[in-house]
N, C-alpha and C positions, 0 to 999 in steps of 0.2 A: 531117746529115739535119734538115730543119725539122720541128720539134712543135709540138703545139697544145696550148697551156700555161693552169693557170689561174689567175691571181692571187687570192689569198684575202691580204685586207689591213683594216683601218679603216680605213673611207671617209674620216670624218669628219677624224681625227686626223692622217689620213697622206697624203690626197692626193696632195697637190706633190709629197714625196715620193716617191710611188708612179711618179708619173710620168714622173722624170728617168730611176728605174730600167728600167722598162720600155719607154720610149723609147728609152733606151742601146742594147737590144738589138732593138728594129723596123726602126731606122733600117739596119740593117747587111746584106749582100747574103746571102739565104738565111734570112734571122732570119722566123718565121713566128710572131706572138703570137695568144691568144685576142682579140677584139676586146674594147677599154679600155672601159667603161661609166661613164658618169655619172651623177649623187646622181639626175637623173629617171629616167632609166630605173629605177634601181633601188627610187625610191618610184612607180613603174608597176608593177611589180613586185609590189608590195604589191597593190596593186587587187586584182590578177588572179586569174580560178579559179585557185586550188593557190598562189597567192603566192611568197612567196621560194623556199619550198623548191622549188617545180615549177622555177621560173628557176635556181636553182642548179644540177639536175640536167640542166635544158638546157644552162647552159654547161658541164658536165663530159663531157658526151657528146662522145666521139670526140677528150677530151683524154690525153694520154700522162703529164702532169705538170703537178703541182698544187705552186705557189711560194707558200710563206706568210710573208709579207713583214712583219715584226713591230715594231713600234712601243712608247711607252710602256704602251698601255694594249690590245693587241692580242690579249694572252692570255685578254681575259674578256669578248670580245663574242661573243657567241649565236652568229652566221651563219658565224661565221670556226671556231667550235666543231663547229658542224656540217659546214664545207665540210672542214676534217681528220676528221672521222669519214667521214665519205660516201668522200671520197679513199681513205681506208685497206681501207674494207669493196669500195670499189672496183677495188680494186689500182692504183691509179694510181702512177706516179712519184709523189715527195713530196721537198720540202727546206724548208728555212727560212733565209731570211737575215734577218738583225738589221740595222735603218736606222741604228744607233747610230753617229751620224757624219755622216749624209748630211744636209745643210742644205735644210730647209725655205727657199722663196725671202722670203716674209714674215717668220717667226719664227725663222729662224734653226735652232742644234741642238736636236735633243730630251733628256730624259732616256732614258737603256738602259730596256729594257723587258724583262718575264720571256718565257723560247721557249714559243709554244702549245707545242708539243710537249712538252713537261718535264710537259705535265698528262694523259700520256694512254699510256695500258697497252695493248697485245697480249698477248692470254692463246696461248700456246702449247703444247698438248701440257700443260695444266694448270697451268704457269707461266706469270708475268706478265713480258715483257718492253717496259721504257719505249721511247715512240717517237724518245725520244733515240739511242739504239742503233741504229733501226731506218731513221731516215734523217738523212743529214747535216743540219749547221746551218752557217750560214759568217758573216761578219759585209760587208756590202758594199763598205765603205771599207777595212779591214783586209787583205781577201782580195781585193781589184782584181775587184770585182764585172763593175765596165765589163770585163774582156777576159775574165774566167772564167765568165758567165754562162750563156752555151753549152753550154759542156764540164761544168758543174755540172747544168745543165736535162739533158743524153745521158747522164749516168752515174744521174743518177735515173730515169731510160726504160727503162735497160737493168739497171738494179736489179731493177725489177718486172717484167723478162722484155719490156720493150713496144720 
């Protein structure tokens, strides 16, 4: 079944990055992504009545699963903070894959980088369960992102009932 997925990544750091991976899975027959945004739009974005967050909620609407695509330094940017809260409170599908491995075409490999997710609690019924528990993490290169990406993006769908 095609979904409409949302990349939550650093722009800045992760780009190229971001790219190869989610190209991996547009380019494929049935593959349905969120459309890819670039650094303008997203400082458009900025201008605009309601700013990022209005833009962020637009592109989450009518998404099924939200991919937090993590980098060296991806755990402590604001919008990626927010776009896993919103997810969550959302009920969206959710996962994380670690680029830890995947070569930048310029700079080559990055350093491992901490999972957003490891910084972020579900209170349940008065306890607090980590978002580690609560949705997978897989690492891209390790776990053959290129052919698992799919079947990782439908089990996070049908996690959250969607």
């Amino acid at each position: 079944m095609a979904r409409k997925v949302f990349f939550s990544f650093h722009y800045e750091r992760d780009v190229r990055r971001i790219v190869q991976i989610r190209n991996s899975w547009v380019v494929r027959p049935g593959g349905e992504a969120q459309p890819f945004y670039d650094k303008a739009e997203f400082e458009q974005a900025k201008a605009r009545a309601g700013g990022i967050e209005k833009w962020i909620e637009d592109q989450l609407k009518g998404c099924s699963v939200t991919v937090v695509l993590f980098g060296a330094q991806t755990y402590d940017r604001e919008w990626v903070k927010h776009e896993i809260k919103r997810s969550h409170e959302l009920n969206k599908g959710m996962l994380a894959i670690d680029l830890y491995g995947v070569k930048d075409p310029q700079t080559g490999t990055d350093v491992q980088g901490q999972n957003p997710l490891n910084h972020w609690q579900a209170n349940n019924n008065g306890s607090s369960t980590s978002f580690m528990q609560l949705y997978r993490t897989y690492n891209w290169v390790r776990d053959d992102g290129y052919h698992n990406l799919p079947s990782w993006i439908e089990a996070a769908a049908r996690a959250a009932g969607r």
